[in-house]
C-alpha positions as CSV (number, residue, x, y, z in Angstrom):
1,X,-142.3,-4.1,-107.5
2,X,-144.6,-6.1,-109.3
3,X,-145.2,-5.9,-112.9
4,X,-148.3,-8.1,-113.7
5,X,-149.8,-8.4,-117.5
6,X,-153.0,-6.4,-117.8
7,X,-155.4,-7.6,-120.6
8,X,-156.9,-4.8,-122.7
9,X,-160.2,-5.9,-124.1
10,X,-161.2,-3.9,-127.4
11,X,-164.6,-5.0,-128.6
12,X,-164.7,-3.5,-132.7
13,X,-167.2,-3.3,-135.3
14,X,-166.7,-0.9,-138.1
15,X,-164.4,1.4,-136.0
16,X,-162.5,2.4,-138.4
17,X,-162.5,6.6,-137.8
18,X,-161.2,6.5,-134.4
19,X,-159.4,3.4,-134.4
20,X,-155.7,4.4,-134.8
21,X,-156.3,7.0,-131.9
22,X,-157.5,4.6,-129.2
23,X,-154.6,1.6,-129.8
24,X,-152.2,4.6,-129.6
25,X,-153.4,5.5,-126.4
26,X,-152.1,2.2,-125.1
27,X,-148.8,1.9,-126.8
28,X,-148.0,5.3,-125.3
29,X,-148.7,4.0,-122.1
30,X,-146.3,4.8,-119.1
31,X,-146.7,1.1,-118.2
32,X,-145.7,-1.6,-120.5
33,X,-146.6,-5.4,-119.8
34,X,-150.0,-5.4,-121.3
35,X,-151.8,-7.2,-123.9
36,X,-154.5,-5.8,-126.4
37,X,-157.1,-8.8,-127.0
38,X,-158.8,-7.1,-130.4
39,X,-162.0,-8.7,-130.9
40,X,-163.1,-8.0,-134.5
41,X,-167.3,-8.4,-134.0
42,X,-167.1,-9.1,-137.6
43,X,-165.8,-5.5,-139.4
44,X,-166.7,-4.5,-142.5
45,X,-164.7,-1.7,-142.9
46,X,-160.8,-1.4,-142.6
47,X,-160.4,-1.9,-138.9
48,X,-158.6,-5.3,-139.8
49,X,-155.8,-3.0,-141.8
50,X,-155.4,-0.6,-139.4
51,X,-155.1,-3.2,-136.1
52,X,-152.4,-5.2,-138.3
53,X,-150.8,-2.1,-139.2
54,X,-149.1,-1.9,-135.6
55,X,-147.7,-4.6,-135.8
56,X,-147.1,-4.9,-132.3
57,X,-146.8,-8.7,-130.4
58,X,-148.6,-7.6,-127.6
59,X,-151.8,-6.9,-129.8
60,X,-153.6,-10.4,-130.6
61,X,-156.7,-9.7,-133.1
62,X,-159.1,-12.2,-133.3
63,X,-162.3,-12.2,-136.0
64,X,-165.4,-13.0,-135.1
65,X,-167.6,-14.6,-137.5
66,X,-170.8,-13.1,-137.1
67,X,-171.7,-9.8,-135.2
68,X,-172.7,-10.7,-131.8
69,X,-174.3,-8.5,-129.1
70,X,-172.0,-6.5,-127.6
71,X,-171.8,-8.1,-124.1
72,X,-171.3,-11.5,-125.7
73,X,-168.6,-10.0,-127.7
74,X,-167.4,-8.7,-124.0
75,X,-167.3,-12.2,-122.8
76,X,-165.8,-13.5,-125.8
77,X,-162.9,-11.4,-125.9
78,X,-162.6,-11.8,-122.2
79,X,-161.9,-15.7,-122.5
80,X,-159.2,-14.9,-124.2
81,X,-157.0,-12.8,-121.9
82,X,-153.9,-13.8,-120.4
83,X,-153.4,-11.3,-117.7
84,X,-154.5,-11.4,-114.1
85,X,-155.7,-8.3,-114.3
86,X,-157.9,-6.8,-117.4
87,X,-159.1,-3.3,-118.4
88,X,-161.4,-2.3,-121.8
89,X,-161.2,0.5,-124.1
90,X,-163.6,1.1,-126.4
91,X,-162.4,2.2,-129.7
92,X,-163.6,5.5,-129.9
93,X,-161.9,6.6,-126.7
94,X,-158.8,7.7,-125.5
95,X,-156.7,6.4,-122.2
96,X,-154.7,9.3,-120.4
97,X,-150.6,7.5,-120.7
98,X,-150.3,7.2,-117.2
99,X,-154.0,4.9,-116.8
100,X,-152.7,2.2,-116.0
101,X,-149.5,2.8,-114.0
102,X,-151.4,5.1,-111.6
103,X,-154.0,2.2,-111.5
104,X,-151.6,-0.5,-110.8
105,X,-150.5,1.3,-107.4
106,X,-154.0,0.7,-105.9
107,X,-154.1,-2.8,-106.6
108,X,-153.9,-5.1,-103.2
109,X,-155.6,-8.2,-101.8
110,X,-157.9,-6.2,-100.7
111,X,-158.6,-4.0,-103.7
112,X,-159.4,-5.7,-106.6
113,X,-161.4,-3.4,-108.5
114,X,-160.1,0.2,-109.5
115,X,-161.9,2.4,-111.3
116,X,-161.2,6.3,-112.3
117,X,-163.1,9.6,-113.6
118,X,-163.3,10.6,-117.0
119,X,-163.9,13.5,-119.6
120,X,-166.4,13.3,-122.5
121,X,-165.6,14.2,-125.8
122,X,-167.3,14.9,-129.3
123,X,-166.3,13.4,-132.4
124,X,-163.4,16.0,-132.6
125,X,-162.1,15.3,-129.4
126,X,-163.5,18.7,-128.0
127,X,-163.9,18.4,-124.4
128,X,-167.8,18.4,-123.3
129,X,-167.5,17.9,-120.0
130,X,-165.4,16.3,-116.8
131,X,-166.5,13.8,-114.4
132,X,-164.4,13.3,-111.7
133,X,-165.6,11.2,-108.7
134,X,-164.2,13.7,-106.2
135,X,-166.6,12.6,-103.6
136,X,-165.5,9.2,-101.8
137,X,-168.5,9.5,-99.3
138,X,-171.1,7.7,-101.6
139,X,-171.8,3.9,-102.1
140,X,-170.5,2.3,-104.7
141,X,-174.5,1.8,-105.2
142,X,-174.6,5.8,-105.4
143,X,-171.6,6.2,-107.8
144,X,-173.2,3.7,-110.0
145,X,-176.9,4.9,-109.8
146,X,-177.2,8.6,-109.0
147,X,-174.2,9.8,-110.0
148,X,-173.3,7.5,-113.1
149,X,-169.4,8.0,-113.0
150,X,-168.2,4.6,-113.6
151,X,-167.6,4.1,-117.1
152,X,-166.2,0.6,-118.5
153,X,-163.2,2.6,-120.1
154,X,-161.6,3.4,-116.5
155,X,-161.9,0.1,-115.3
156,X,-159.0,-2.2,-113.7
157,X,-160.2,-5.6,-112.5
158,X,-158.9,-8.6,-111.0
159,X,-159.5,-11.3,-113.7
160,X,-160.6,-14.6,-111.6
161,X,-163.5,-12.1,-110.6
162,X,-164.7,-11.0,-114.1
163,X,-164.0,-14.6,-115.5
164,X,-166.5,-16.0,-112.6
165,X,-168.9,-12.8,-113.1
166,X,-168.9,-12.4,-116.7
167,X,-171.7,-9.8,-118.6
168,X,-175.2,-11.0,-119.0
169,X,-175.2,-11.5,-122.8
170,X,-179.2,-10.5,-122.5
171,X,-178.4,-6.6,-122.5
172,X,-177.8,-4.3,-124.9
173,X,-177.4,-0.7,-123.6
174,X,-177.0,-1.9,-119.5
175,X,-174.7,-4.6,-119.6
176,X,-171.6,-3.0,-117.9
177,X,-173.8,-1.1,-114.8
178,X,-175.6,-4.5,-114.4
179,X,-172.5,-5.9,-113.5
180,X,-170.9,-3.3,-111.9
181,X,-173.9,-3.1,-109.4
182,X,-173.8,-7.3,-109.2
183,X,-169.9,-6.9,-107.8
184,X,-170.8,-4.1,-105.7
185,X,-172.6,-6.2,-103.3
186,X,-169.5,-8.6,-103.0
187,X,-166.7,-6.9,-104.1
188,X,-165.1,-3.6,-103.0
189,X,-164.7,-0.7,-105.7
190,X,-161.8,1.3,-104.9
191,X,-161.7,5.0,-106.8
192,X,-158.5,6.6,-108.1
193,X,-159.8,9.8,-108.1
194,X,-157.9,10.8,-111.6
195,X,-159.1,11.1,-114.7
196,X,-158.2,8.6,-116.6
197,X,-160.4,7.7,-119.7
198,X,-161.6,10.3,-122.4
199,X,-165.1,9.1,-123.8
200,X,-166.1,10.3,-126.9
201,X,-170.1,10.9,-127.6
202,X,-171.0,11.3,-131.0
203,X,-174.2,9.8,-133.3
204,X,-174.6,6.4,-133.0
205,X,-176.3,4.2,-135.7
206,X,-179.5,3.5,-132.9
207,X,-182.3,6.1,-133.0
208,X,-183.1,8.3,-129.9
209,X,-186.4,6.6,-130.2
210,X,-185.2,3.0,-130.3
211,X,-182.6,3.9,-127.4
212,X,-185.4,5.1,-124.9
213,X,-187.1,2.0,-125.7
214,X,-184.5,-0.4,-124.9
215,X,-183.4,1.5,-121.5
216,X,-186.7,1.1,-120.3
217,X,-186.8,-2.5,-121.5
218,X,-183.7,-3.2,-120.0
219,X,-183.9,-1.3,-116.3
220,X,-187.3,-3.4,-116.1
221,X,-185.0,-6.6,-116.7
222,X,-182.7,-5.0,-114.0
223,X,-185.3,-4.8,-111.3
224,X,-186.8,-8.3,-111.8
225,X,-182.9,-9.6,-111.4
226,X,-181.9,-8.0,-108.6
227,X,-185.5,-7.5,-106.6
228,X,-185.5,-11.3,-106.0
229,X,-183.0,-10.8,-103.1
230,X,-185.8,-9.5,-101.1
231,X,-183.2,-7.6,-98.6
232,X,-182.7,-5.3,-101.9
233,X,-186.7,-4.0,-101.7
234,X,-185.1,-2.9,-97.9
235,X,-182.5,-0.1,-99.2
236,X,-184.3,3.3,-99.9
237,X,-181.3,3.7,-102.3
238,X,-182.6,1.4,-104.7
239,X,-186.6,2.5,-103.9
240,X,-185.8,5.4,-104.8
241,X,-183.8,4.9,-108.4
242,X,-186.6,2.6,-108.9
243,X,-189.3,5.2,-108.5
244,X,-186.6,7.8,-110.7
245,X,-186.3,5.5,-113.2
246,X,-190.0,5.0,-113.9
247,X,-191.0,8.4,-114.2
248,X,-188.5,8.9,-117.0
249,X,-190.3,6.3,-118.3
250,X,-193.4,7.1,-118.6
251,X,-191.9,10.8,-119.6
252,X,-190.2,8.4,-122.8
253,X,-193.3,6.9,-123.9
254,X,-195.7,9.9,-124.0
């Protein structure tokens, strides 16, 4: 069997409360030739102590010195992985121990790109609710779109195509389901069918108000991407989130 090193990108910035939690989650892993590449987006509280309180090899901590957008910080981080393949964690969740082995046994020539379901949390690790992407009918395009099930945390990716498909650095909020949707149309997604990933949901530092505002900033950014391919404006699929999408806009900004 074949053991490859998966890179585990954790993107930080003043993570301190749940910090411990998530990095545990990969030690305790069932599979063991990883690497955490710990990007510091410039901390201010005592993430740095609590990363270099592991003191484990496989974690390599680097410190940004400024706080970058978030899918920069992505790309950053990613540049600095070894592995062939690479996963993320961000570091308020949680990774189930067996993530990655399970994972690992899907991964072929032919499937490159594994992703998993996952369980929201709150901030006390209270389950809210299960999302398990039972249903292999649907598109990739209909995972990512109608049914919103693939979350960055259950990720496993080859790492020659995230290194040549990187996250556009422009987004904010939609950075990881514009690239997901860019793969889709030349990569396939291959689903585990396991819940692998818990995802915590608790207050953010961004308003409600200011959140709205930027999805509808940034699905508009979407659209004028991906409806230059003019064989796109030809899938009802995509009419149709398109036509979705703008009445909850116009329902944000009355």
């Amino acid at each position: 069997m074949n053991y490859p090193l998966v890179s585990v990108i954790m993107n930080c910035f003043n993570a301190e409360k749940y910090l411990e939690e998530a990095i545990q989650s990969v030690i305790s892993q069932t599979y063991n030739n990883w690497e955490i590449i710990f990007w510091d987006n410039n901390s201010t509280d005592k993430s740095p102590e609590i990363v270099r309180s592991f003191q484990d090899k496989r974690i390599k901590y680097f410190k940004n010195s400024k706080t970058d957008i978030i899918y920069k910080a992505r790309n950053l981080a990613i540049q600095k992985s070894s592995g062939s393949l690479i996963a993320f964690l961000d570091c308020d969740d949680i990774w189930k121990k067996d993530k990655l082995s399970e994972q690992l046994k899907l991964v072929s020539n032919e499937k490159k790109i594994i992703y998993g379901g996952y369980e929201l949390i709150d901030r006390k690790g209270q389950k809210i609710n299960k999302i398990y992407n039972s249903n292999k009918k649907f598109s990739t395009f209909n995972q990512l779109v109608f049914r919103k099930t693939v979350s960055i945390g259950s990720i496993l990716i080859d790492s020659e195509i995230l290194k040549n498909n990187l996250f556009n650095p422009e987004y904010h909020l939609m950075g990881d389901f514009e690239l997901w949707f860019r793969l889709s149309l030349n990569y396939k997604f291959t689903n585990l069918n396991k819940i692998v990933e818990l995802s915590r949901r608790h207050d953010e530092n961004i308003s409600k108000t200011e959140k709205s505002r930027l999805w509808v900033k940034e699905r508009r950014m979407f659209y004028k991407d991906f409806f230059k391919n003019a064989s796109f404006i030809r899938n009802p699929e995509i009419i149709i989130y398109v036509l979705i999408s703008e009445l909850e806009s116009l329902v944000l900004r009355r």
